[in-house]
C-alpha positions as CSV (number, residue, x, y, z in Angstrom):
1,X,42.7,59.3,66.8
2,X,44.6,55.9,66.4
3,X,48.0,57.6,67.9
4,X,49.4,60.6,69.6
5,X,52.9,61.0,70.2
6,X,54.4,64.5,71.7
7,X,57.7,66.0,71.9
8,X,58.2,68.6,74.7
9,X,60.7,71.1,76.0
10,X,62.6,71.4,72.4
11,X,64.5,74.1,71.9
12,X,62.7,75.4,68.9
13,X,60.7,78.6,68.9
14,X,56.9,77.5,68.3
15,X,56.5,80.0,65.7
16,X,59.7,78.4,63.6
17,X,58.1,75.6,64.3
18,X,55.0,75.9,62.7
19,X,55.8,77.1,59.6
20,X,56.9,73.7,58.8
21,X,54.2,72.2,60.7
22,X,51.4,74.6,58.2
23,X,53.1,72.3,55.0
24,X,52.0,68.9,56.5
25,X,49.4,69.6,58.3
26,X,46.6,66.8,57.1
27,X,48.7,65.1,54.4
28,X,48.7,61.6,54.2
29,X,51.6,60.0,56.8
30,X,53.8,58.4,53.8
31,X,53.9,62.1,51.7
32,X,54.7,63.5,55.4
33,X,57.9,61.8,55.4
34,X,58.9,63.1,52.3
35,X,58.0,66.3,52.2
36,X,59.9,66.6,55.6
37,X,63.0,65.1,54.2
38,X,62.9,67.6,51.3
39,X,62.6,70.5,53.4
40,X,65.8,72.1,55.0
41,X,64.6,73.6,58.3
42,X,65.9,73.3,61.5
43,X,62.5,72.1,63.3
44,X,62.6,69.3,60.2
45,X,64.3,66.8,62.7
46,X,62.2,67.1,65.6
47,X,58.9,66.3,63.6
48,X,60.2,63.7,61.1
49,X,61.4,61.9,64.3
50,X,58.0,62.5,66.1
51,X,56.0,61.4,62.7
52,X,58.2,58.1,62.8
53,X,57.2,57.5,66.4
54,X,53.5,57.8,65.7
55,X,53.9,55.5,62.6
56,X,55.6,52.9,64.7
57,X,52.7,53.2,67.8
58,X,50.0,52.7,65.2
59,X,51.8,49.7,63.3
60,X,52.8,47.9,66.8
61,X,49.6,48.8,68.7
62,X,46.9,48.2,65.8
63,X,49.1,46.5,63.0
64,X,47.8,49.9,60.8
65,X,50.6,51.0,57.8
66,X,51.5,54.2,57.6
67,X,50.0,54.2,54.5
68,X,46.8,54.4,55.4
69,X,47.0,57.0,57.8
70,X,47.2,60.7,58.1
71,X,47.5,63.5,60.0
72,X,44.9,64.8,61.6
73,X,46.6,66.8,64.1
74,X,49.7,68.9,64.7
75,X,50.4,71.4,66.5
76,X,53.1,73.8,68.6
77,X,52.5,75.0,71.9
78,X,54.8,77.4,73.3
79,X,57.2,75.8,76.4
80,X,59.0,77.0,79.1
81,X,61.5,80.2,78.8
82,X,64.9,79.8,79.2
83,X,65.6,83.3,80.4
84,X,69.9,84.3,80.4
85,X,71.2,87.9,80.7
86,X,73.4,89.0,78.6
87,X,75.5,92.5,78.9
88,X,74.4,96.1,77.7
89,X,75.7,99.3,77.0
90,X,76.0,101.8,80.1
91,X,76.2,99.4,82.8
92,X,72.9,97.6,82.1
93,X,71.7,94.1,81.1
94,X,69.3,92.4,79.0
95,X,67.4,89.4,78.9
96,X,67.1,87.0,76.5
97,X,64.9,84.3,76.6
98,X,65.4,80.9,74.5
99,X,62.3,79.9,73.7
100,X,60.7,76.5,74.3
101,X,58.2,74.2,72.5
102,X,56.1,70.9,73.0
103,X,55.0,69.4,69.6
104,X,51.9,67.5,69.3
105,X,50.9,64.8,66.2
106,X,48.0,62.7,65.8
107,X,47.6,60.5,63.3
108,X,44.2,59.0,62.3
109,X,42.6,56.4,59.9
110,X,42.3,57.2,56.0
111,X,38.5,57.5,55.4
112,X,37.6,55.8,52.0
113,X,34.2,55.8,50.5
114,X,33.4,53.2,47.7
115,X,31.3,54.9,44.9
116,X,27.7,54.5,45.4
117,X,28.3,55.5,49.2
118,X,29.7,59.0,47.7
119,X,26.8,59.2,45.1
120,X,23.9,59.0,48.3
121,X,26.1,61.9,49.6
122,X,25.9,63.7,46.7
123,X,22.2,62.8,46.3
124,X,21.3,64.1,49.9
125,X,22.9,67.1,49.8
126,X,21.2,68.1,46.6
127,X,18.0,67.3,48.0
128,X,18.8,69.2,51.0
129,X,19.1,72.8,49.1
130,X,16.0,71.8,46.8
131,X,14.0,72.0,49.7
132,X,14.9,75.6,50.6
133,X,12.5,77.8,49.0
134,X,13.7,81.3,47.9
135,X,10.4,83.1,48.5
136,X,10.4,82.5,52.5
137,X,13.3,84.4,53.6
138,X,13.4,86.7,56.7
139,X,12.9,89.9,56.6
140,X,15.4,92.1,58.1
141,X,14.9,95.1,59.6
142,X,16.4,98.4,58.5
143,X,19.0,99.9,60.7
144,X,18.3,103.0,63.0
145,X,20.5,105.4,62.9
146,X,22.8,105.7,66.1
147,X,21.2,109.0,66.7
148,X,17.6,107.5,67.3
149,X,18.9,105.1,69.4
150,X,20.1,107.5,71.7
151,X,17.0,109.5,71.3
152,X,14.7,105.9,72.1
153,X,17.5,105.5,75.1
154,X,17.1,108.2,76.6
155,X,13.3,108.7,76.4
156,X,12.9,104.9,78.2
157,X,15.0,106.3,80.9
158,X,13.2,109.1,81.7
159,X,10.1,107.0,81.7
160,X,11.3,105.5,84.4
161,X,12.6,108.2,86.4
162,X,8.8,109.6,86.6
């Protein structure tokens, strides 16, 4: 995590929230910020202004570009209710509850890999299955039927009761 910035108290329903939250979730920082500005949803504001807070912590803290960073983590917790009551038929009332949420964003270091660094990973892994061999697999044992498990039960039970 390079930075973390977090919004809290906005009134935003967390599960409005993260419907937008699902479309930029690990994208790179700079395709963020225009997806956002492409999308016409009310949380939109909130989390473009929140993104551009974590881009400017990272450039003045570590001198990093948006660039190369991305997302790592979002999220939307749910906040504080604000409960009003509003009037019903036959003398009653009903609440009504504004809901509340804190928005989280962490943005993290690109990870490159230069070519040969890739092919070793490649090469690893491929030695890795090789040396699984098919012919020493575990054997599994066939399921009992429930009704000789009750039957076993109850005959370890009365075992013990003698």
């Amino acid at each position: 995590m390079i930075t973390r910035a977090i919004a809290r108290y906005v009134r935003i329903s967390p599960r409005k929230t993260r419907k937008v939250i699902d479309l930029i979730r690990g994208l790179n920082a700079v395709k963020a910020g225009t997806l956002l500005s492409a999308v016409e949803k009310r949380p939109v504001g909130h989390i473009k202004k929140l993104l551009d807070a974590a881009l400017d912590a990272a450039d003045k803290r570590f001198q990093i570009p948006a660039s190369e960073l991305y997302i790592s983590l979002i999220k939307a917790d749910q906040g504080p209710m604000l409960k009003r009551y509003r009037a019903a038929s036959m003398g009653r009332a009903t609440m009504i509850k504004h809901k509340t949420s804190h928005i989280t964003i962490e943005l993290d270091k690109v990870k490159r890999y230069d070519k040969k660094s890739v092919r070793e990973m490649k090469d690893v892994s491929v030695d890795n299955k090789s040396k699984v061999e098919p012919d020493k697999k575990e054997k599994v044992k066939p399921k009992t039927p429930k009704s000789q498990l009750k039957e076993q039960k109850t005959a370890v039970k009365t075992k013990k009761n003698k």
